[in-house]
C-alpha positions as CSV (number, residue, x, y, z in Angstrom):
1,X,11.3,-13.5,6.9
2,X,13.6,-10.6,7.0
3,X,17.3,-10.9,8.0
4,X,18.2,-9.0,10.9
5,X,21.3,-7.2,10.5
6,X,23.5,-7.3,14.1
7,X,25.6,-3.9,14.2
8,X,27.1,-4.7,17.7
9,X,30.0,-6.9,16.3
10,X,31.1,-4.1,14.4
11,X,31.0,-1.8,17.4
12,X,34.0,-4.1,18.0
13,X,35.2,-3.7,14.8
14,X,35.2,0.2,15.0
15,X,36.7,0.1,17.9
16,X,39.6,-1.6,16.6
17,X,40.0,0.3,13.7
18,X,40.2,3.4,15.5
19,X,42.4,2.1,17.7
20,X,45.4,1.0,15.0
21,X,44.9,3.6,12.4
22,X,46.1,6.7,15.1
23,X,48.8,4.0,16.6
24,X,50.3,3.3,13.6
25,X,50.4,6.9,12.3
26,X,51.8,8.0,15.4
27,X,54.3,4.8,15.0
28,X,55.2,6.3,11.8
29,X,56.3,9.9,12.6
30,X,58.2,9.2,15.7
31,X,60.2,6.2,14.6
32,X,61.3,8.6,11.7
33,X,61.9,10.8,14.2
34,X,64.0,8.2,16.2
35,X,65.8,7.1,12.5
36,X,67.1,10.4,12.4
37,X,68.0,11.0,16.0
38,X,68.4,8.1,17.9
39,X,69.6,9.6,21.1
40,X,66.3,11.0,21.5
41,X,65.1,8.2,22.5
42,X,63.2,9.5,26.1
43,X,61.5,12.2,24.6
44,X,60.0,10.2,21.6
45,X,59.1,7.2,23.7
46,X,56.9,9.7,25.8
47,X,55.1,11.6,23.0
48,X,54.5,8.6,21.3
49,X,53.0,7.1,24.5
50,X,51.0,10.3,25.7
51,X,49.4,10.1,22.0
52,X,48.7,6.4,22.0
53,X,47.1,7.6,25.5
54,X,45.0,10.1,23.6
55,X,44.2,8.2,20.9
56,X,42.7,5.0,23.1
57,X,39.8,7.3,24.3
58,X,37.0,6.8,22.1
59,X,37.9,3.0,21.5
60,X,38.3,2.0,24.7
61,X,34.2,3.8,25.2
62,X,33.2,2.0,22.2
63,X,34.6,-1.3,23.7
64,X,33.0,-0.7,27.1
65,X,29.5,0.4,25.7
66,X,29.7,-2.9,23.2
67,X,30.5,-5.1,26.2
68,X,27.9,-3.7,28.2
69,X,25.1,-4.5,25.7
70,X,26.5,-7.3,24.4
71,X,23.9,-10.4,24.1
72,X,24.7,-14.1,21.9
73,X,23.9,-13.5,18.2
74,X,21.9,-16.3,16.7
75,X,24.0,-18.1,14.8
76,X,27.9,-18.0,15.0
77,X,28.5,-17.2,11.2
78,X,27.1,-13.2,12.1
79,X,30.7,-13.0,13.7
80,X,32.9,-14.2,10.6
81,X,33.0,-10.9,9.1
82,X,33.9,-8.9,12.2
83,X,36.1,-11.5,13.7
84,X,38.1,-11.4,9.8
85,X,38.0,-7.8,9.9
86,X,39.5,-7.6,13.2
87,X,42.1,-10.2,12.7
88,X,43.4,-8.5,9.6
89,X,43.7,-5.5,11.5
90,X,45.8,-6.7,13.6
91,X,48.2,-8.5,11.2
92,X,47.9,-5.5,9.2
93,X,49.1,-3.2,12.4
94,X,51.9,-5.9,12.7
95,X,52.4,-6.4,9.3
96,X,53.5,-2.0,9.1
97,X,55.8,-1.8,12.0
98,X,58.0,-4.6,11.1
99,X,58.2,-2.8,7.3
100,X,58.3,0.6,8.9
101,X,61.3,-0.9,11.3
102,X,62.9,-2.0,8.7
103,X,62.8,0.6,6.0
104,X,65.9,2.9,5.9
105,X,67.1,2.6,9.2
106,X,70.8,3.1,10.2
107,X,73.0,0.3,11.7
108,X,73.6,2.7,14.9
109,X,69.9,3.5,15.1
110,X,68.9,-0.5,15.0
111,X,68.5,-1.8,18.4
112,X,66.7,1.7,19.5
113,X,64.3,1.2,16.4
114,X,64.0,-2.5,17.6
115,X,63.4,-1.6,21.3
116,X,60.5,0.9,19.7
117,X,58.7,-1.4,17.5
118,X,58.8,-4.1,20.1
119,X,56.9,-1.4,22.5
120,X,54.5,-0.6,19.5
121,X,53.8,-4.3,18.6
122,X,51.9,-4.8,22.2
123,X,49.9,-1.1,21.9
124,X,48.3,-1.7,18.5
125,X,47.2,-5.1,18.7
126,X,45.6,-5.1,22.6
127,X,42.5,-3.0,21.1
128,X,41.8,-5.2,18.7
129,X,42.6,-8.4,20.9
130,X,39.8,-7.4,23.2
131,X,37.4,-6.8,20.3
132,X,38.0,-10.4,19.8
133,X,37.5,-11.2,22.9
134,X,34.0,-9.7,23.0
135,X,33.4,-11.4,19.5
136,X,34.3,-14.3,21.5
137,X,31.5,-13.5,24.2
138,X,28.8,-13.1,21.5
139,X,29.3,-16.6,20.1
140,X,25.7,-18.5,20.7
């Protein structure tokens, strides 16, 4: 008997990944934006929102498409991988801003970098939270 391989966990599991990846790279440029200018602090804020807006698109489809044909696997252990995947994702997407928040920043520039990565925190891990979720809605 032939295992069946079930890709739609890792629909979840795409959709997470291309969730964090252009969230954290667009962390990364404005809060070195912000490190150097702190007063800028409207204008950064927005970009980096309008591109976490952007960036959201084809995650949140995958998301909607894997909840829409989402049916119980057969046994629960076809969701370890993707459920571990996901997870580190997410500790992974924590994991950089706290180091990126950190890293070389100013004591004037410290609660603005704070206030930024607190607002980042939230925007990278809700993807991958509702991956889990549907991982969740698989189980058997």
């Amino acid at each position: 008997m032939e295992k069946e391989v079930v890709i739609l966990p890792y629909l979840f599991v795409a959709a997470a990944a291309l969730a964090v990846i252009p969230i954290l790279i667009l962390f990364k440029i404005n809060v070195e934006k912000l490190k150097e200018n702190p007063e800028e602090r409207g204008k950064v804020q927005t970009n980096f929102m309008i591109g976490v807006a952007v960036s959201e698109i084809i995650p949140i489809i995958l998301i909607v498409f894997a909840f829409m044909n989402s049916e119980a696997v057969n046994t629960v252990e076809e969701l370890y991988l993707p459920g571990i995947i996901i997870m580190f994702i997410m500790l992974f997407s924590v994991f950089f801003i706290f180091l990126q928040k950190n890293v070389g920043t100013e004591p004037a520039a410290k609660t603005v970098i704070n206030a930024f990565s607190l607002v980042s925190i939230p925007l990278s891990t809700a993807i991958p939270f509702m991956s889990l979720i549907g991982l969740f809605i698989m189980v058997p």
